[in-house]
C-alpha positions as CSV (number, residue, x, y, z in Angstrom):
1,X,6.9,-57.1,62.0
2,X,10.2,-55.1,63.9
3,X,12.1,-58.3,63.3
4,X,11.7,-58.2,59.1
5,X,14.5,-56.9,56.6
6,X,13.0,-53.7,55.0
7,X,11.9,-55.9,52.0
8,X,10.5,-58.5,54.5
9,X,12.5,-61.4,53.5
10,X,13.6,-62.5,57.1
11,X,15.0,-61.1,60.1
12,X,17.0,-58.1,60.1
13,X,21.0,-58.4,59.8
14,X,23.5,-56.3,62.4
15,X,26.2,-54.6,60.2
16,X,29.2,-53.6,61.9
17,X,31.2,-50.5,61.4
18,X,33.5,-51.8,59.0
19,X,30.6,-53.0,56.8
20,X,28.8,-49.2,57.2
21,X,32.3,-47.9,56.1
22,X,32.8,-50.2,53.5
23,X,28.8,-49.7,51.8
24,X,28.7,-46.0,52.4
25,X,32.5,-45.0,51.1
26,X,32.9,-42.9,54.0
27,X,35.3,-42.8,56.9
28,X,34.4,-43.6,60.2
29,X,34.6,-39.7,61.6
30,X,32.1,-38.6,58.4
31,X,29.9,-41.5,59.7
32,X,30.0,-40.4,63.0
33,X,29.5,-36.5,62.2
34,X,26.6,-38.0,60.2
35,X,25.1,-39.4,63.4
36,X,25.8,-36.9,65.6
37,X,24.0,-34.1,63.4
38,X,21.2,-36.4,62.6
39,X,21.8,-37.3,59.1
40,X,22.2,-41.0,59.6
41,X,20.8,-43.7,61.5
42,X,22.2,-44.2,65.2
43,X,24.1,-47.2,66.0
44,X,23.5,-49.8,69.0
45,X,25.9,-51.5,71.0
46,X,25.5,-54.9,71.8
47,X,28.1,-56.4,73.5
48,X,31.3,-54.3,73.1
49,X,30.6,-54.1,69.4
50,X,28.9,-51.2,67.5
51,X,26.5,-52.0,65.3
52,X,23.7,-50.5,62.5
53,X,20.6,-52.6,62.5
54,X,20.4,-53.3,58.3
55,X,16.7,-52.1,58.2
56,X,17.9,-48.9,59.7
57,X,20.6,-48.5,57.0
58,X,18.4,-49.1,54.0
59,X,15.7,-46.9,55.3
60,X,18.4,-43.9,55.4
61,X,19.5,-45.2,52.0
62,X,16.1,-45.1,50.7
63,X,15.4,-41.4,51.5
64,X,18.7,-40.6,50.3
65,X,17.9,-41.6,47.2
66,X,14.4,-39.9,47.2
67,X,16.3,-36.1,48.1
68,X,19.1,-37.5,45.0
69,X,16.3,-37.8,42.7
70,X,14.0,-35.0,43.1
């Protein structure tokens, strides 16, 4: 369903950019860069905040580590 965590265990979370800066190690212009050139997921705003949706994240984190790997 669109509204289930990648590992299906409930509906998906809304990370902020701090939290994105905090998993990832990365500063907010790499992040940015990252979108922009298509290598990570694109943010949402909702509200006046920025946010990842956490599905979205571990997607991107998953095929990282499948490129890492090879």
């Amino acid at each position: 369903m669109a509204n289930e965590n990648v590992d299906g265990n409930g509906p998906d979370q809304l990370l902020l950019l701090d939290k994105i800066l905090a998993l990832t190690n990365k500063s907010r212009p790499t992040i940015y860069r990252w979108v922009k050139a298509g290598l990570f997921p694109p943010p949402y705003r909702v509200g006046g905040s920025i946010v990842w949706k956490q599905s979205d994240y571990m997607k991107w984190l998953q095929e990282l580590k499948q490129v890492t790997y090879r």
